[in-house]
C-alpha positions, 0 to 999 in steps of 0.5 A: 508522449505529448498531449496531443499524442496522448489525447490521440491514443485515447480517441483510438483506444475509445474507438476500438481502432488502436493495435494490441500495443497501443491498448496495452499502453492505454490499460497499462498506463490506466491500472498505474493511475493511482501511483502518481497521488498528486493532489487536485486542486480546486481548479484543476478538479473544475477543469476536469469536470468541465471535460466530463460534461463537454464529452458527455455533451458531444457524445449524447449530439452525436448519437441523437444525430444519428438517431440511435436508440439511447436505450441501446446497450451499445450506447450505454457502454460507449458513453461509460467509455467516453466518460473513462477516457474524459476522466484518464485524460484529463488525470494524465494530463494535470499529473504529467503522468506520462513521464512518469511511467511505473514499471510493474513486477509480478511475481508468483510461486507455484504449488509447493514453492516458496519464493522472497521478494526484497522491494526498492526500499529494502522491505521483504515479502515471502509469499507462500505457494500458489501466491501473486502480488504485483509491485513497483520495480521502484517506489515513488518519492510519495507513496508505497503501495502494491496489489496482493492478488491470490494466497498468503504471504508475510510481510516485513516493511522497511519503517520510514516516517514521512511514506506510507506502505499500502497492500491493496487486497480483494474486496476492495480492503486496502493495508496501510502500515509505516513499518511494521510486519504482518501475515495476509490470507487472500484466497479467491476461494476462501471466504475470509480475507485474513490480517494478522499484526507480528510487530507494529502496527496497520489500519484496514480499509474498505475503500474509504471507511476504516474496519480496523487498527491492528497492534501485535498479537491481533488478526483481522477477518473479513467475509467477502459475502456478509461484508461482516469483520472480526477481530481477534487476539492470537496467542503466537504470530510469525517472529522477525529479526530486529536488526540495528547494524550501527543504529543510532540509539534516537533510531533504535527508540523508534523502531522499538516504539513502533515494533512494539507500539510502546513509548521511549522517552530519552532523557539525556539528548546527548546520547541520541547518537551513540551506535548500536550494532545488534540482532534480536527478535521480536519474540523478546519483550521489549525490557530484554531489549533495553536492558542489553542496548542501556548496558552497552552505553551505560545507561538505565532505564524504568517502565510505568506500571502497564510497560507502555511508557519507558525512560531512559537515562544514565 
């Protein structure tokens, strides 16, 4: 779509003249806003704040010519709508977003149903029943994120170093992981809003401010009325898989130091790639680990004092 086009819909959609589609392409298009995470710069950010104040400015001439009540809630609302279309258009149009349109999935289970949701990169989502979440029907090159909108599902993320994952939770909370697995409760109807880490893990957000970093074997609880968080330490969480299907032992190191948020220094860095093919769970401490995959390439391995820090060599 080109800007002009663009910046036509917007004025239609402002004036409650566009068609149910052409509000569905403006509303569609605004709720993915965030998925383009383009960073602004300095001018770009004064280009769209000269925007705002031209269309705050034209829009208060307007009604004054008319002699409108200022004070009137339907001029209040149609300058906030001003202001929401200056901002959208102006986003649009520096992202290039409208050639770069995501398609969005939701998915729900009903009463007694149970249903897993495999993503583009590969990460699991089994929602329990009466659950709702909306997701990309493929990520970005730059972020992972989806909406969790009703109930409880448990989350097995796909590790990948350079794009984080992002759950986007009422109340404002937002889950950031890399890699990791995890339980979320999110009822409208329940007070408390629940995290709990089973491997790695995950920072919890209230728009801007950190609540929490959760490692294995911790809950997170937040009360959507008070406001007020709590952590806690669970004595049994949900086991994964730890699947490494022709791993190399440099990957098999990092996977296990963020599954199990430890340290794994390789002595030796001629064997960082020697293959491992293996399924374990999570359940096993991470020296039973260890101790098969150094067996399998004759190697051995040592622990500090607290199995916070491993070493392995031959």
């Amino acid at each position: 779509m080109s800007e002009e086009k663009a910046k036509q819909l917007l004025e239609k959609y402002a004036n409650g003249q566009a068609s149910p589609e052409e509000r569905d392409v403006v509303e569609n298009w605004y709720a993915n806003l965030d998925a383009a995470k383009k960073p602004i710069g300095a001018v770009q950010k004064g280009l769209i704040r000269e925007a705002m104040l031209n269309n705050i400015k034209n829009a208060v001439a307007s009604q004054a010519s008319k002699k409108i009540n200022l004070s009137s809630k339907w001029v209040r609302m149609a300058a906030a709508l001003v202001l929401v279309a200056s901002v959208a258009f102006s986003i649009w149009k520096l992202s290039d977003h409208s050639k770069n349109t995501v398609e969005l999935i939701t998915a729900s289970t009903r009463v007694g149903e149970r249903k897993k949701i495999i993503l583009s990169d590969g990460s699991e989502i089994t929602l329990a029943p009466s659950a709702k979440v909306i997701y990309p029907a493929k990520f970005n090159s730059r972020t992972r994120e989806i909406s969790m909108i009703e109930g409880e599902a448990f989350f097995a993320i796909a590790h990948e170093e350079n794009r984080t994952f992002q759950v986007k939770l009422p109340a404002h909370l937002k889950v950031t992981v890399l890699g990791t697995s995890f339980l979320i409760r999110a009822y409208r109807a329940n007070a408390h809003v629940e995290v709990a880490v089973s491997t790695g893990k995950v920072a919890i957000q209230k728009q801007a401010t950190l609540l929490g970093t959760l490692v294995k074997n911790q809950k997170f609880q937040f009360n959507k009325v008070t406001g007020k968080s709590i952590l806690k330490v669970i004595q049994h969480t949900r086991p994964v898989k730890i699947d490494f299907a022709g791993a190399t032992l440099q990957q098999v190191i990092q996977r296990m130091e963020y599954t199990y948020n430890i340290k794994i220094l390789l002595s030796d860095k001629s064997s960082a790639d020697l293959k491992t093919t293996a399924t374990f769970s999570s359940e096993q401490r991470p020296e039973e680990i260890l101790d098969l995959i150094c067996s399998l390439h004759h190697l051995k391995f040592d622990s500090d004092q607290n199995h916070q820090t491993f070493k392995i060599y031959k």
